[in-house]
C-alpha positions in Angstrom: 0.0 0.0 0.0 0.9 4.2 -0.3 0.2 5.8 3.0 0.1 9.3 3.4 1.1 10.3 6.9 -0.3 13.2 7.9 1.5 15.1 10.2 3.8 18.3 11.1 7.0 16.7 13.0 7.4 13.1 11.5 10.5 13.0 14.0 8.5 12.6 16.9 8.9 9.0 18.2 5.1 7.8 17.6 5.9 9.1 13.7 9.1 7.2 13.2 7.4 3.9 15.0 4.6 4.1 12.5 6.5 5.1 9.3 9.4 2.3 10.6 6.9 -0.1 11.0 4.9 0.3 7.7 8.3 -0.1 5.5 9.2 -3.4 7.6 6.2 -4.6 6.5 6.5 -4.1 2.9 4.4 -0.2 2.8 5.2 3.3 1.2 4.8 6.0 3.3 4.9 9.6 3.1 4.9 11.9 5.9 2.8 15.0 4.7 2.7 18.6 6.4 -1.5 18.8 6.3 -1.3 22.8 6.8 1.1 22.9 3.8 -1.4 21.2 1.8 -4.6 22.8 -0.4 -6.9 21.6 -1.8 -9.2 21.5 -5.2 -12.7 20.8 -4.3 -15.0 19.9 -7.2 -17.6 17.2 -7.8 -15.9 15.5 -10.4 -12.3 15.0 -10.0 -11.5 16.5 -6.4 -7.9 17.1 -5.7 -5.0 17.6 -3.1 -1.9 19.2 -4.2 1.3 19.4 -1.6 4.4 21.6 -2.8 3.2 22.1 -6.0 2.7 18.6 -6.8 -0.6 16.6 -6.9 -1.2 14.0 -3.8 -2.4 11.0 -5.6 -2.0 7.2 -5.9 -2.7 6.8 -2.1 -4.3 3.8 -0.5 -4.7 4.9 3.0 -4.0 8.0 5.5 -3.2 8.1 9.6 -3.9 11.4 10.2 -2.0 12.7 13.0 -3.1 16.1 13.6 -2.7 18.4 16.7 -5.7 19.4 18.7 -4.7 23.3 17.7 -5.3 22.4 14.0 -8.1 20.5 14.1 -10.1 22.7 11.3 -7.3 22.7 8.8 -6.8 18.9 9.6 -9.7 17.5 9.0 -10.4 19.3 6.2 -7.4 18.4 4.6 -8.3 14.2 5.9 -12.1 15.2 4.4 -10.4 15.4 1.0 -8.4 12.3 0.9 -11.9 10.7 1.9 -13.5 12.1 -0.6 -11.1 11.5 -3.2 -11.4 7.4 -1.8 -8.3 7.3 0.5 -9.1 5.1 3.2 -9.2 6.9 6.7 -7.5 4.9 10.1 -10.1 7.6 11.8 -12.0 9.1 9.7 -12.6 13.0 9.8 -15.8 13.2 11.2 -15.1 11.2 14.3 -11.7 13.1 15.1 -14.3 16.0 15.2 -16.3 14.3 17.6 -13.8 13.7 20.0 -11.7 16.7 19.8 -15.1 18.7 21.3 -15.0 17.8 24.9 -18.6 19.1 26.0 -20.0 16.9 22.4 -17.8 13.9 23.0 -19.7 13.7 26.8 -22.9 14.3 25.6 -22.4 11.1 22.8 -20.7 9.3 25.8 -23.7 9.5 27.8 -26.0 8.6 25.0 -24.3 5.3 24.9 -24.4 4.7 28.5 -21.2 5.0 29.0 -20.1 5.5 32.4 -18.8 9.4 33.1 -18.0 11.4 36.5 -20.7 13.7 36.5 -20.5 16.9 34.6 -21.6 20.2 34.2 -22.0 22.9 31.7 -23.2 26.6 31.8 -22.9 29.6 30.5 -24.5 31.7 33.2 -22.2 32.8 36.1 -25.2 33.2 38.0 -26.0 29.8 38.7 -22.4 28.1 39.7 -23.6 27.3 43.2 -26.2 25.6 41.2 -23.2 23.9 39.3 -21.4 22.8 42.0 -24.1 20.9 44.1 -24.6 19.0 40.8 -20.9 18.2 40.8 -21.7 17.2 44.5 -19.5 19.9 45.8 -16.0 21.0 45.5 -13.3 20.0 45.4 -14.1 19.6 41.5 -12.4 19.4 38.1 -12.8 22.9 36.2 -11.4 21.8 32.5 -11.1 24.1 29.7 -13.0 22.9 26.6 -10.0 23.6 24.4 -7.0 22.2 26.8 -4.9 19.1 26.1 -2.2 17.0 27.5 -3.4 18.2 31.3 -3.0 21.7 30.1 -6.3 23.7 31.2 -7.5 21.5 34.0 -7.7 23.0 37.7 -8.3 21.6 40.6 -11.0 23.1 42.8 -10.2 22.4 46.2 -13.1 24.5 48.6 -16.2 25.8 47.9 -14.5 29.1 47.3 -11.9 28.5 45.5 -13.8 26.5 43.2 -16.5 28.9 42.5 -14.0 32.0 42.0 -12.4 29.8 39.3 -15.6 29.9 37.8 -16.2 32.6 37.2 -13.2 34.4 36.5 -13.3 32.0 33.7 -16.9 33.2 32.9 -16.0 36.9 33.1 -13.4 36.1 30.5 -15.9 34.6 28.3 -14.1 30.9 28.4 -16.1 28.0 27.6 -15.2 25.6 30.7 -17.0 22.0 31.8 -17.3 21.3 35.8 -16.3 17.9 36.8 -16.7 15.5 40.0 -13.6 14.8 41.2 -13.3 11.4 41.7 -11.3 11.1 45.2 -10.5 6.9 45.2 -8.6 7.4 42.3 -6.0 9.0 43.7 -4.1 10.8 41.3 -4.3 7.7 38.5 -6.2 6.8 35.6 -5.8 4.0 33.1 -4.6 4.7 29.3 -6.1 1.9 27.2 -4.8 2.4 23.8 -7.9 0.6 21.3 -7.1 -0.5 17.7 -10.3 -1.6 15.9 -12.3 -3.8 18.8 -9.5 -4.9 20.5 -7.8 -3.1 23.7 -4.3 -3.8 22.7 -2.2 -2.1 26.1 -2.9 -0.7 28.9 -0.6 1.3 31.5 -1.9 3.1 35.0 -0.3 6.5 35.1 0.3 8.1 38.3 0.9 11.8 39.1 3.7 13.4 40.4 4.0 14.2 43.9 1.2 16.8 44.7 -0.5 16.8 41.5 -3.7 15.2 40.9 -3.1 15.1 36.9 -1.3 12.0 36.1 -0.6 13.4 32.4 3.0 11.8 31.6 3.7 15.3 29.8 2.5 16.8 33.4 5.5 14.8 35.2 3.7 11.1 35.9 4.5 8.0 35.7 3.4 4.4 34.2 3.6 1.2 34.8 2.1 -1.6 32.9 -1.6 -3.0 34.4 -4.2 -5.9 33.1 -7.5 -4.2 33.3 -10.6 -6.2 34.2 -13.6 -7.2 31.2 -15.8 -4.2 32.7 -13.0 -1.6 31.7 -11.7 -3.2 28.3 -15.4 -3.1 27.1 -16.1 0.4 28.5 -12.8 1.8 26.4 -14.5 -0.4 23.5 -17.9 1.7 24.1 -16.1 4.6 24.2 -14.1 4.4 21.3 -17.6 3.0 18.9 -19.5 6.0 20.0 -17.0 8.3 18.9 -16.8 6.5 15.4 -13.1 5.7 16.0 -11.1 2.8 14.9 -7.8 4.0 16.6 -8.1 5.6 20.7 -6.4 5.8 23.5 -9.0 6.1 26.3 -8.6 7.4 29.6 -10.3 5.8 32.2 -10.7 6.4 36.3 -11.0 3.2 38.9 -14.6 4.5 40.5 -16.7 3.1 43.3 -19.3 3.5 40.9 -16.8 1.3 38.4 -14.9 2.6 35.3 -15.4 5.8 34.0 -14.1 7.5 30.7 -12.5 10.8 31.0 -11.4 11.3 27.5 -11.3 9.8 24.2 -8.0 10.1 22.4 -8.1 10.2 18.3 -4.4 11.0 17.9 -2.8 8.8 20.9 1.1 8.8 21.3 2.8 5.5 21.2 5.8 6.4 23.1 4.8 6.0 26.2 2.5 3.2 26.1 4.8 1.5 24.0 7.4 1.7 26.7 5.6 1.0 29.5 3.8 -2.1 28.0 6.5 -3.9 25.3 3.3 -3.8 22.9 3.9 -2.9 19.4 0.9 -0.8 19.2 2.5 0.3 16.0 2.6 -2.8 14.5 -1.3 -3.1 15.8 -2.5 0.3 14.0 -0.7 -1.0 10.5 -2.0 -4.6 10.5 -5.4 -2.5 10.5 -4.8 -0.5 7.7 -4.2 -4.1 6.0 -7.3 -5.4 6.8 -9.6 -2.7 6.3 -7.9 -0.6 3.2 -8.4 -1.5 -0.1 -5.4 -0.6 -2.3 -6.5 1.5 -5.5 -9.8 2.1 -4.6 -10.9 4.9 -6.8 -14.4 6.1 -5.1 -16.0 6.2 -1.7 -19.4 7.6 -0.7 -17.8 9.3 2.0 -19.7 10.5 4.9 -20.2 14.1 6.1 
């Protein structure tokens, strides 16, 4: 098969893993800077072009795209789908999880188990907010944060409600979360390729911080996760629409609950932590599910 890689730093380790493991395995791949590309967009013969040059001949596209380019990315993924380029996540599902207050609401359709959560957009009623939390301390989480970046920790009544609304008055869109206290500063990352949960880790956080995001200073170690949480990340990851996840899940009185569904997981630490060739895992996908030279899809909006 062609690949097209889509990413802005193919040097970062989850990058070289994939693009290393698709040529072992007999592949062409070509990392592809999505904000470089543009695009022609016409019923009949629809086109990508990349320094100049037309992006054709491809059987397949990993779309790695940051959570700050989201837009650009997915409309630069739309058109490989429409021009028949098989997706590992397709466009419309990255959307979905990238939006933390839509990926919830789809999460809760499917019954799958959450902390409980809050939105508003009135100042007025965050004493209102926080009793449905069930009082601080509480999660504040910034709809557009990533990698722990965004999340505070809301430790008294006060505090928590000040947070707020200072985030209020400066017109930021924030969701209010129950902190779930019996996890103690851990969550597990279970890293889904098609219907299969293939690693798991626990991350911890570091000393006095109740994030365990490894960017955030954590730590992992490898962990076998009971049936109820391998089929909750397998919920998860089907109502997003996503072939490809890594979920992030809380140990709960109330059992597992899904934080966050990842579109764009990094391999380095998972890979690491678990000896898993996750890598290996996302390419054997492609192989099933791509079909090399297909020339039309009907695509899905």
């Amino acid at each position: 098969m062609k690949i097209a890689l889509l990413t802005r730093n193919p040097k970062l380790y989850s990058h070289q893993r994939i693009m290393e493991t698709a040529v072992a395995r007999g592949h062409e791949i070509v990392p592809i800077d999505y904000l470089r590309c543009y695009m022609n967009i016409t019923s009949k013969r629809p086109e990508l072009r990349y320094n100049g040059q037309k992006l054709e001949g491809f059987d397949a596209v990993i779309p790695r795209i940051a959570a700050s380019h989201t837009f650009y990315g997915t409309a630069v993924l739309r058109q490989f789908e429409v021009m028949g380029v098989y997706p590992l996540n397709e466009s419309v599902a990255i959307g979905r999880s990238r939006d933390k207050l839509r990926s919830l609401q789809l999460l809760a359709r499917a019954g799958v188990g959450l902390p409980v959560t809050a939105f508003a957009n009135d100042a007025g009623v965050t004493d209102d907010i926080l009793k449905i939390v069930g009082g601080a301390p509480v999660v504040i989480k910034l709809l557009e944060g990533t990698q722990g970046i965004g999340v505070v920790l809301g430790e008294t009544p006060l505090s928590a409600k000040s947070v707020i609304e200072a985030f209020h008055s400066a017109d930021v869109a924030i969701l209010v979360q129950e902190f779930i206290k019996e996890a103690e500063a851990r969550d597990i990352r279970a890293f889904v390729v098609g219907r299969k949960v293939v690693a798991a880790m626990e991350r911890r956080g570091a000393e006095g911080e109740f994030r365990s995001n490894l960017h955030r200073g954590g730590s992992s170690t490898r962990v076998d996760i009971t049936a109820a949480e391998k089929a909750m990340a397998l919920k998860a990851t089907q109502a997003m629409g996503l072939n490809v996840a890594g979920v992030d899940l809380l140990r709960s009185q109330r059992g597992p609950m899904v934080v966050e569904v990842n579109s764009s997981p990094g391999l380095e630490g998972i890979e690491q932590t678990t000896g898993k060739d996750v890598a290996k895992a996302m390419v054997e996908f492609l192989e099933r599910h791509a079909k090399p030279h297909r020339t039309k899809t009907r695509g899905r909006g």
